[in-house]
BADOKE-203579 format. One line per field, with one value per residue (C-alpha): x, y, z negated; chain; residue number from 1. Coordinates in steps of 0.2 Angstrom, whole numbers, plus 5000, padded with zeros to 4 digits. Layout:
<nodes>
x: X|... .
y: Y|... .
z: Z|... .
pami: A|... .
bado: NUM|... .
</nodes>
This chain:
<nodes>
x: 4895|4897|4909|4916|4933|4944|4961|4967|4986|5000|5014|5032|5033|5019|5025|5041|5032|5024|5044|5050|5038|5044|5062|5060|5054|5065|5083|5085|5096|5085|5087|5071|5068|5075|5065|5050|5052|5057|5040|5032|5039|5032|5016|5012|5006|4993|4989|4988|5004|5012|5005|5010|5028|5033|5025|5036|5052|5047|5041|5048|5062|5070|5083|5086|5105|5104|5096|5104|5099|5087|5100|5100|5082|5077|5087|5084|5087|5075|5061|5068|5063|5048|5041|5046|5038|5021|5024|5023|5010|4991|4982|4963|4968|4975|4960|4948|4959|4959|4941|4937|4947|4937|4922|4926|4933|4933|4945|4955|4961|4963|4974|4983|4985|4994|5007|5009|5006|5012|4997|4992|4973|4968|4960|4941|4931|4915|4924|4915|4930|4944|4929|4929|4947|4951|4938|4945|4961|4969|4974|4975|4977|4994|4995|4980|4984|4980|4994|4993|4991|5009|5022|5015|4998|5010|5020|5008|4998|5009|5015|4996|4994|5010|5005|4989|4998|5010|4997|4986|4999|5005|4986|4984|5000|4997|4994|4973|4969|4959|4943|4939|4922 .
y: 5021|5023|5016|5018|5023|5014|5013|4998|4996|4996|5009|5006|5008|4998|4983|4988|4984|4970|4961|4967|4956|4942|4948|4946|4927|4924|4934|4933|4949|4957|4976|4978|4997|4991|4974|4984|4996|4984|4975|4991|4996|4981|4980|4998|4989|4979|4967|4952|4956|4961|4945|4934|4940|4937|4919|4914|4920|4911|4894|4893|4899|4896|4880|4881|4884|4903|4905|4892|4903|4917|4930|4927|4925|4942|4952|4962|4946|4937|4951|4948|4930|4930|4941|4931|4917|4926|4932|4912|4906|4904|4914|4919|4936|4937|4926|4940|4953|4945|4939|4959|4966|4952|4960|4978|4978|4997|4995|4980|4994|5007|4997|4990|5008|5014|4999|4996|5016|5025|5034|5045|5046|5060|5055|5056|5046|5049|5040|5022|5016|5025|5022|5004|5001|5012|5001|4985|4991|4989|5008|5021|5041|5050|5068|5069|5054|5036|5022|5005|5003|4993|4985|4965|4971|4982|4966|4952|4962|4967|4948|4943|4955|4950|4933|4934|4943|4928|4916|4925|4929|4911|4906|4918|4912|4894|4885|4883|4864|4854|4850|4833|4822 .
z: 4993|4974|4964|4946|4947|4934|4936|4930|4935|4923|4921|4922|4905|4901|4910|4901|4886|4890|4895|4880|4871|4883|4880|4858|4861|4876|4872|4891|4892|4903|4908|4902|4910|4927|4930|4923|4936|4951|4948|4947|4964|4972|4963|4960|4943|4952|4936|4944|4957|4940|4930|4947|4947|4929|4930|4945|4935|4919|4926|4946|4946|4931|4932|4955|4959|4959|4944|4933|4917|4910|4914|4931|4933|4925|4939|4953|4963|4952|4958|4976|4975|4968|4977|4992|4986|4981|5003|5006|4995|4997|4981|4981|4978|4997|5002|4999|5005|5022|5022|5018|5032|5042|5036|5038|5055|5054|5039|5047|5063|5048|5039|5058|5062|5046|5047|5066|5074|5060|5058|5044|5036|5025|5009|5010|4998|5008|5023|5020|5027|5015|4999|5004|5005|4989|4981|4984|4980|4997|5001|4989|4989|4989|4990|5000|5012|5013|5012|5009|4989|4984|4995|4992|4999|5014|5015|5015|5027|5041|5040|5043|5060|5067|5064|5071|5087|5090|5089|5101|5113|5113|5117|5132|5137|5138|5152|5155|5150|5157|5147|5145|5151 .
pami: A|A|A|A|A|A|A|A|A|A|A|A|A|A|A|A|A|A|A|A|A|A|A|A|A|A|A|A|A|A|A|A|A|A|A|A|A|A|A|A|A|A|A|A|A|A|A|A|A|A|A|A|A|A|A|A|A|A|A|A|A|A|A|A|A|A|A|A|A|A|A|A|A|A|A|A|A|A|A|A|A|A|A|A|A|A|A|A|A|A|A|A|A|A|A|A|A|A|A|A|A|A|A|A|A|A|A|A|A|A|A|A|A|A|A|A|A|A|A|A|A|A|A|A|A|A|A|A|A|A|A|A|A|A|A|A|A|A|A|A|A|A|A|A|A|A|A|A|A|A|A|A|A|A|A|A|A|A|A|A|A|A|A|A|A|A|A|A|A|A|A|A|A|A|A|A|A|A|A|A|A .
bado: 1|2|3|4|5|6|7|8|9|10|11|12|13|14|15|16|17|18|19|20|21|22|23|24|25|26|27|28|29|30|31|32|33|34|35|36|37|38|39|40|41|42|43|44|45|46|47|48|49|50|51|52|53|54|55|56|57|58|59|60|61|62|63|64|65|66|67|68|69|70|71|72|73|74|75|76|77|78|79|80|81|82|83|84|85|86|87|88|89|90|91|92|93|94|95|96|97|98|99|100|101|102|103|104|105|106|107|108|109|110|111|112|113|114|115|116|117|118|119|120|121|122|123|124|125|126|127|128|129|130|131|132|133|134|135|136|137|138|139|140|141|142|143|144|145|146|147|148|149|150|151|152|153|154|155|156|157|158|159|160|161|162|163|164|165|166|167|168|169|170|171|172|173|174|175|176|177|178|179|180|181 .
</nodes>
């Protein structure tokens, strides 16, 4: 499989930027450095994870009992919730990523293996398995080995199998009913 490799995530200090921006028209009091690199710590600077976080702290959280101002919004805490909440909403982005690993079941046990079995997978990008998942943007190389490619994608997928496991494993356990007509 070929590809063209573009990297395009954001840096710490990029994002950085970008909330200092916010920062000039908002005067939140932010710690711009440390919010910058929260969000890159759970986004890896995914654009849209990145773009997603800062929009549920400007316009959902804003106002709640907990964060009653912009200071308490743009805080650790702030990051904490919003990324809760991006964990419990629908979003096309996490559409795709599941209808992929539906498509790729080879990928799917990849990805099962790596969260659930602790397994490690040495980069290869003439695997089609590790070049498929690299190039949707689901795994990602470190120091020769695969890993998931930022804690939301770790975070939304691991809550996906194990919910998939619960439901399965309530339906084998029910009782058999009987079919009508």
């Amino acid at each position: 499989m070929k590809y063209f490799k573009v990297d395009m995530s954001f840096s710490a200090s990029e994002i950085a930027g970008m909330l200092m921006e916010y920062e000039s028209e908002h005067q939140t009091g932010m710690k711009v450095d440390k919010i910058a690199e929260e969000i890159f710590e759970y986004t890896d600077g995914y654009p849209f994870l990145v773009s997603y976080i800062c929009h549920v702290m400007d316009e959902e959280l804003p106002g709640e009992k907990r964060f009653h101002s912009p200071k308490s919004v743009w805080t650790r805490e702030g990051v904490s919730e919003a990324v809760k909440r991006i964990l419990g909403q629908p979003a096309t982005l996490f559409d795709s990523m599941c209808r992929q690993i539906d498509l790729y079941p080879e990928l799917r046990k990849m990805i099962y293996a790596i969260l659930f079995q602790g397994k490690s997978f040495s980069y290869n990008p003439d695997n089609f398995v590790v070049g498929i998942g690299t190039m949707f943007g689901f795994v990602k190389e470190n120091r020769g080995l695969i890993e998931i490619a930022n804690r939301i994608f770790e975070m939304r997928l691991y809550n996906l199998f194990l919910s998939e496991e619960e439901v399965d494993s309530a339906i084998h356990q029910s009782p058999k009913i009987r079919q009508l007509g």
